[in-house]
N, C-alpha and C positions, 0 to 999 in steps of 0.2 A: 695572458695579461688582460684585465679589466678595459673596457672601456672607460674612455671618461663618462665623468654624468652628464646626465644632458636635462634632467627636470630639479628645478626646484623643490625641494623639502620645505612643505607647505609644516605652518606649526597650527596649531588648533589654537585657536580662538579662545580668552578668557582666564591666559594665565595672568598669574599677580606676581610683584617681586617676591622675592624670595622663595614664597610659597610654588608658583610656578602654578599646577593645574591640581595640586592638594586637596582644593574644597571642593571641586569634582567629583574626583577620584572619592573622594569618603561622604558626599552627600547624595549624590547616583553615580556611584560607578559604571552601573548596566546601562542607562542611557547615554552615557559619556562617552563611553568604549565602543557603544554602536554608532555615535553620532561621524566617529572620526573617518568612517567610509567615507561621507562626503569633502573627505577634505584631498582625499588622492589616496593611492594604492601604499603610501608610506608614509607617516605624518607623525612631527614630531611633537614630543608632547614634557614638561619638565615637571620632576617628581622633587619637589622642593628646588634647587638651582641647577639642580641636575639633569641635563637631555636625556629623553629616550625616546627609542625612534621605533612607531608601533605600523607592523603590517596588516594591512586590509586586506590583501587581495591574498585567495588563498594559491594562487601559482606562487605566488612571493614567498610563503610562508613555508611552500614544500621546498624554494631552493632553503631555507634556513637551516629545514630539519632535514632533508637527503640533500639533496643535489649539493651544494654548498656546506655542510655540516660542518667540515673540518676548520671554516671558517666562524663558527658559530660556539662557544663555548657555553658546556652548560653552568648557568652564573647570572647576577644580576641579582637585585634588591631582596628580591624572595627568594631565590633559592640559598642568597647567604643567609638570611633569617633561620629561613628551615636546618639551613647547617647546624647549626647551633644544637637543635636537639636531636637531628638524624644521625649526625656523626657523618662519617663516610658511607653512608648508605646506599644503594642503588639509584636510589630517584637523587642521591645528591651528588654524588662523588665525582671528581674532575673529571673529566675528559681523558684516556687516554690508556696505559695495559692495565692497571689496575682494575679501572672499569671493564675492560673486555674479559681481564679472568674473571671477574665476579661475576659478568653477567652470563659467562659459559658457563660455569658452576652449578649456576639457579637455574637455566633453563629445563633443566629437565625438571624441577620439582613442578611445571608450568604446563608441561607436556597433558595431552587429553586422556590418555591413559592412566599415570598419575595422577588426578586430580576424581578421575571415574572409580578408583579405589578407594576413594574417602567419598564419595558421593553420598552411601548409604547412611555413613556414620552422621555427615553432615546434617542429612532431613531429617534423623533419630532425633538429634538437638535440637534443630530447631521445632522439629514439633512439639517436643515438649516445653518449648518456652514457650510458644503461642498460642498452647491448647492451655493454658494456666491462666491468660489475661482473664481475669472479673470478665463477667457480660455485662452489657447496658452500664460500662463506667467510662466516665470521660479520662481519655491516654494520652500523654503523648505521644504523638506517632515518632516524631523524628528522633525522641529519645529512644523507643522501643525500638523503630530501624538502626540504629547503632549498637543498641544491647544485643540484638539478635543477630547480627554482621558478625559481631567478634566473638561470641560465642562460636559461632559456625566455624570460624576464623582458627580458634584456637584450636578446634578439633581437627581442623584440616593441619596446621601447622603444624601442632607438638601430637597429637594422636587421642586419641576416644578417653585414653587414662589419664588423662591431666591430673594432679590432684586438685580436689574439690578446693582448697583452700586457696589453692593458687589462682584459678580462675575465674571465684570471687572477688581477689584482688584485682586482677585484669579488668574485671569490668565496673571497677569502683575507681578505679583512676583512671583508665584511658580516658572518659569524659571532659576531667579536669585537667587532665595534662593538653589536651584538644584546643582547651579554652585560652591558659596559658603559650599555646604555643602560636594560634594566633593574635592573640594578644601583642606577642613578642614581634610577629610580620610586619605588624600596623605599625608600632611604636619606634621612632629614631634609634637607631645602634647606644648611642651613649644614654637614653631612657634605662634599656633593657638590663646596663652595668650596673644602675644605683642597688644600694642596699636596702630598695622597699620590702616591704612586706611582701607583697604581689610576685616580687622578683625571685627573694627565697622562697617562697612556699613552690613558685612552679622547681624552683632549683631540687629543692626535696623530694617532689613526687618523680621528679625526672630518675633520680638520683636512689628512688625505691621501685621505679619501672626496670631500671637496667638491673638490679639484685632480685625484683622477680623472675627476668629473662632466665638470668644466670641459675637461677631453681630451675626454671622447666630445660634449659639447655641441660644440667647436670641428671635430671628424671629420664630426658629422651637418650643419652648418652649410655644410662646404665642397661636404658634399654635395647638400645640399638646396636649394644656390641655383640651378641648372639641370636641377632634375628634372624642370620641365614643359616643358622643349622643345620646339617644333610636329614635329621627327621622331621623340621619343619620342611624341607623340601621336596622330600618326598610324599609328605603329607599332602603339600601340595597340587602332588603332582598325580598322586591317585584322587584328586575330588573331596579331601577331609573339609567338611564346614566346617572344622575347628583352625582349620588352615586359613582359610576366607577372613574369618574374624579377627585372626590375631593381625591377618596386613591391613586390613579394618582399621585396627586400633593405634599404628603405626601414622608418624607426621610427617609433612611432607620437610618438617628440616633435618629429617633422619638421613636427606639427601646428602646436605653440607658437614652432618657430623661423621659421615663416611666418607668424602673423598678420598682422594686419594693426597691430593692439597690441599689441606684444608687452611680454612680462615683460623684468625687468630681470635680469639674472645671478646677480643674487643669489638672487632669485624665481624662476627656472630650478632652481639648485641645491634649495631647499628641496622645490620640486615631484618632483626628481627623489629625493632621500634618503624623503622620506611615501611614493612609488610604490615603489622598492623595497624600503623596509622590511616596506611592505602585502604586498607580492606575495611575500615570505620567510615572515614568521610567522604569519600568518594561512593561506596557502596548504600550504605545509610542513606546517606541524602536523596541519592535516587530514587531509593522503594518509598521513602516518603514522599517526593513529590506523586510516585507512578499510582499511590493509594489515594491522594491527593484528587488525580487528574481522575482516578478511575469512579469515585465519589461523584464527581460532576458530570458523567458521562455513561448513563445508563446501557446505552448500545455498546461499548467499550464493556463493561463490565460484562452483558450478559454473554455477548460472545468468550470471552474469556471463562466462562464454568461454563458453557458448552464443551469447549475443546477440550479443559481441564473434564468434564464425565464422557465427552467421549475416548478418551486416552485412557483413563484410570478406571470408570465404572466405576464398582463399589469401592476396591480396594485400597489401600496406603499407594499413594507418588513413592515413586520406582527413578532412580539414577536415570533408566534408562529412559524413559517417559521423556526428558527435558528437549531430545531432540526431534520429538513429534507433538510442538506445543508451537510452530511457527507465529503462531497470532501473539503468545506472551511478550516472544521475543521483540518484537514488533512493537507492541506499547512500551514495553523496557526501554529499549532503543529510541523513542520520538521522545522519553522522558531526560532521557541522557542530552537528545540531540537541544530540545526545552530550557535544558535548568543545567547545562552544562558539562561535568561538574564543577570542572576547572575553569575562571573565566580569565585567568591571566597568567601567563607564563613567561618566561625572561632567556634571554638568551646574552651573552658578551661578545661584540666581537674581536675578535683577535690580530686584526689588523684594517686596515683602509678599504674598504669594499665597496664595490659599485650594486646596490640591490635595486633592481627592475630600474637602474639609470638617477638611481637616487644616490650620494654617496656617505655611507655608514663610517664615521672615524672608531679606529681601536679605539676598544675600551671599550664603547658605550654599547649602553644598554640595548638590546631589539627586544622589542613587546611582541609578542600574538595571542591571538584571543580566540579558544574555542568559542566561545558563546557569540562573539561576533560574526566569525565564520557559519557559526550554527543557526544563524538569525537572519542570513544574508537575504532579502525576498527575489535577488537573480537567482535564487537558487531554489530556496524554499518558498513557496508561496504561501503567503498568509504567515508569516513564522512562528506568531504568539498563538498562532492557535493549535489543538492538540489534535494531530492525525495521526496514528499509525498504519494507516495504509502508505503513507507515504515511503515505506519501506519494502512496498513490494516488489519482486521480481522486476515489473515491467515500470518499475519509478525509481529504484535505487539509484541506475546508473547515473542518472544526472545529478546526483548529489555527490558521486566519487570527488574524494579532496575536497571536499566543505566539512565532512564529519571526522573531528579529530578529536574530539575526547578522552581520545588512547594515544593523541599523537601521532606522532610517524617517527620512520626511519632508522639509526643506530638507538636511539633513544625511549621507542616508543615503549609504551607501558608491559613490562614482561608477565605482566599477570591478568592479561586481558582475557583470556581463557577461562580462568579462575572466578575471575569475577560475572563474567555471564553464567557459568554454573552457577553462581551462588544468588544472583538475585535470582533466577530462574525458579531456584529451589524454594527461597525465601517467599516470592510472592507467591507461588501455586502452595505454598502451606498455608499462610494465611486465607487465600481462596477457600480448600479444602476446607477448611477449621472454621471459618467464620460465613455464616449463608447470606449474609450483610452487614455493614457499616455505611454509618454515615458522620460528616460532619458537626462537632458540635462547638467547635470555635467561628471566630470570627476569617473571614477568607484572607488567606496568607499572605506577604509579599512579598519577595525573592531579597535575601540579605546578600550580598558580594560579600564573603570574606578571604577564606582560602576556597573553598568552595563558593556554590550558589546555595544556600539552605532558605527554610522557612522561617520566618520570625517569629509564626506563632502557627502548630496543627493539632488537635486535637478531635480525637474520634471516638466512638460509640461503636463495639464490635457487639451482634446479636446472632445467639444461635438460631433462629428462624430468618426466612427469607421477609424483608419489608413488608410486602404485599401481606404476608398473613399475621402480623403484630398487633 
């Protein structure tokens, strides 16, 4: 049984009727969100008339996501938003067996072995998209980090054979569908239902993403019902590189169109729209910030194509290469822990709850905030500014349970694996392919939306190193 509560639920300062803490929340949300530390370890905050009750402290925030879990449902403002166009997806779907068979299902397509099978096919991709950018042209980055995400994305996904026309489509709407969907987060429930123009067109593209799905679900199908052949297997199994390539060319949802249980198509598609939404704006946003930070920070840069030619030398980045790149990983990571991705998360709770002596009524909302946590200076010192030594062996430990980016607990992000593969790969191609860049925008400002992105990056990629220009 709970204790009683014993502290007051301090509420933050500068709500208005009705609106509650709205012009906030949409005029600096990042200073908003970090300011509520000072008001106690739980502080409650009203998102139009509605309470929600946000955790500072990150011991509070672990009983949320582990310790307490079962009292926490996943739910709350955004993630019924996201519903709308995830469907029952992974990253949205209720609480409880459904969630557990699905998310047993996918685990293995998540597994480091699997993901190390498409490693190669992945850096083939993207190197050709970033060995193609113009030299000396002003880009934008954070577009280009999203186009080069889901590219990689899809080949890891549905396999090296996509056809070509499909994956043009993929990368001509995920964008707008992007736009659209947070558009839909920000905006009142009864907004989202009118018959605007805005409204149908994201309805349409939604509506032409799940019948692309359904193409490359029906492609990898044809192909994945004689993929284990006994003379592909033995091919295999005597050292054939014909063998190598054809699992090469294989996707990782070749998982779920073989189970043994499988989902139903509908639950296909939802899985497949949460995966690459994941693998767009969470992974994107980061290599543009970490191109970003690496721009303003010469030391930062050179160390990183040091390691990158002491690893590779002359030749092409190797799958294997990524786990003797400790320094990438390390900027990667202080850029995550920086710019977030995520800076707000939701949870419901399911009943009357006493949290750190606060008490939480059903229903309502509970907030937590990677970026808050990831900003804390009891934790991190200095926070806005950009270290990745801060991740070294003999500094990590005291940041354990402040860096949640990937969350925790039954919940936490099942593709966390995946995704460090792949910026890994993404920004040591970049490196590789380009001997310099520099800024040629104006310096960015971090926009809150469903991520943290730039508002404005643009960059100059040159095949010669600065120095000699």
């Amino acid at each position: 049984m709970n204790a009683p509560a014993t502290s007051p639920t301090r509420t933050a300062p500068g709500g208005l009727p009705l609106i509650g803490h709205g012009i906030q929340l949409a005029r600096s949300p990042l200073p908003f969100i970090s300011s509520l530390r000072n008001h106690g370890s739980v502080v409650r905050i009203r998102i139009g008339p509605t309470p929600a009750y946000v955790v500072t402290d990150p011991a509070l925030t672990r009983k949320v996501l582990v310790t307490d879990a079962a009292h926490y449902a996943k739910g709350g403002k955004i993630i019924d938003a996201l519903r709308v166009f995830f469907g029952d997806g992974l990253a949205t779907i209720a609480d409880g067996d459904a969630h557990l068979r699905n998310r047993r299902l996918m685990q293995p397509m998540f597994n480091k072995a699997h993901i190390a099978d498409r490693g190669d096919a992945m850096i083939e991709q993207v190197s050709a998209l970033v060995g193609a950018w113009p030299e000396a042209r002003p880009r934008d980055v954070y577009e280009d980090m999203n186009e080069v995400t889901l590219a990689a994305f899809l080949v890891a996904l549905f396999g090296a054979d996509l056809p070509e026309h499909l994956e043009g489509e993929f990368t001509a709407l995920m964008p707008e569908i992007m736009k659209g969907t947070i558009r839909q987060t920000i905006l009142p429930p009864w907004a989202t239902r009118l018959p605007l123009p805005a409204n149908r067109a994201h309805a349409q593209r939604v509506a032409r993403l799940r019948a692309l799905i359904d193409q490359a679900i029906d492609h990898r199908a044809s192909r994945a019902t004689g993929r284990s052949s006994d003379t592909e297997t033995a091919a295999a199994e005597a050292g054939c590189p014909h063998a190598t390539a054809r699992e090469q060319r294989t996707g990782l949802f070749d998982t779920l169109l073989t189970a043994e249980d499988p989902l139903t198509r509908q639950q296909l598609q939802d899985e497949a729209i949460t995966l690459l939404t994941g693998a767009i704006e969470t992974t994107g946003t980061t290599l543009a910030w970490t191109l970003y930070e690496i721009s303003r920070h010469a030391g930062v840069e050179q160390r990183l194509r040091e390691e990158l030619a002491a690893v590779c030398g002359d030749r092409p980045l190797r799958y294997d290469d990524l786990e003797h790149l400790p320094y990438a990983r390390r900027v990667l990571q202080e850029a995550i822990r920086k710019y977030g991705p995520a800076w707000l998360v939701t949870r419901t709770a399911t009943r009357d709850i006493d949290l750190g002596g606060h008490l939480v009524p059903r229903g309502a909302d509970v907030v937590w905030s990677p970026y808050l946590h990831q900003h804390d200076p009891r934790v991190f010192a200095d926070p806005d500014s950009f270290d990745p030594d801060r991740w070294t062996h003999e500094n990590v430990s005291a940041t354990r349970g402040s860096f949640l980016a990937f969350g925790d607990g039954r919940r936490k992000c099942i593709g966390e694996n995946f995704a460090w593969a792949e910026l890994q790969i993404i920004l040591a191609t970049v490196l590789r392919t380009w001997p310099s860049f520099e800024l040629t925008s104006e310096e960015p400002r971090a926009q809150a939306v469903v991520t943290v992105k730039p508002d404005r990056l643009t960059m100059e990629f040159h095949g010669r190193p600065a120095a000699t220009r």
